[in-house]
N, C-alpha and C positions, 0 to 999 in steps of 0.2 A: 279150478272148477270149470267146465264145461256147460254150457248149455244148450239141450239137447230141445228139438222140433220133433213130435211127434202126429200125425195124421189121424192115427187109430188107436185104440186099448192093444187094438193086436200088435201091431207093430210096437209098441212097450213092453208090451208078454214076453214077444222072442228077443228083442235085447235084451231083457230080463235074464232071460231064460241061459241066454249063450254067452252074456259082459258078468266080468266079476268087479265090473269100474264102480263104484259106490258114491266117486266122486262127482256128482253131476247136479244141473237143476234142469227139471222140464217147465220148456217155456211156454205157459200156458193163454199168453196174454194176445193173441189172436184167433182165439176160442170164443162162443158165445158164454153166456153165464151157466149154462143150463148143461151144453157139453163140457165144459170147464169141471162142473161139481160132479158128473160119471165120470168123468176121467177120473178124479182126483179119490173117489171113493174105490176104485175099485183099481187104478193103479197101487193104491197105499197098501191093498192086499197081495196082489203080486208081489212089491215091493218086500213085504214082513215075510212073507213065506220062504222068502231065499234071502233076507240080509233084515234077522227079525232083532239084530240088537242096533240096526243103524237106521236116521231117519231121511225119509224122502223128500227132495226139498223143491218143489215149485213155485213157480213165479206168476203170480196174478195180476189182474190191471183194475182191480173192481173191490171197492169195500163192500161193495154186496155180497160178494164169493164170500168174503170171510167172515160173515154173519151167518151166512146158508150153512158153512163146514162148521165150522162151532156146536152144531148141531146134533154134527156124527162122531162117532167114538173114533176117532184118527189121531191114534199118540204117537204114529210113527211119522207125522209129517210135521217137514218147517217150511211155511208159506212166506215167502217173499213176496213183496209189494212191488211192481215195476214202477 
């Protein structure tokens, strides 16, 4: 498994959009908490739209993140703990 640095939601869209790799984690753990939880809301929909029976797996630095997502209907993600 690979893990991947992402900048933007967009720049995830188009890998997205052009990788059929599935096997990956985004590493989210040089993110604030705040752009951590958009990312992780709205890559998960990217993510389901084009690979809706596998899940997306990121990597966090913060037991805050994972109280905040708890929150949101996101079945398609496995959060890792860095």
């Amino acid at each position: 498994m690979m893990n991947l640095t992402f900048n933007d939601i967009n720049m995830f869209r188009d890998y997205i959009k052009t990788s059929g790799n599935t096997d990956f984690a985004v590493d989210l753990s040089n993110m604030n908490i705040f752009e951590s939880l958009k990312f992780i809301v709205l890559s998960s929909e990217y993510y389901y739209q084009k690979f809706p029976k596998n899940k997306l797996k990121c990597i966090v630095n913060s037991d805050d993140l994972l109280s905040l997502i708890s929150g949101f209907s996101v079945n398609n993600l496995e959060i890792l703990r860095n």
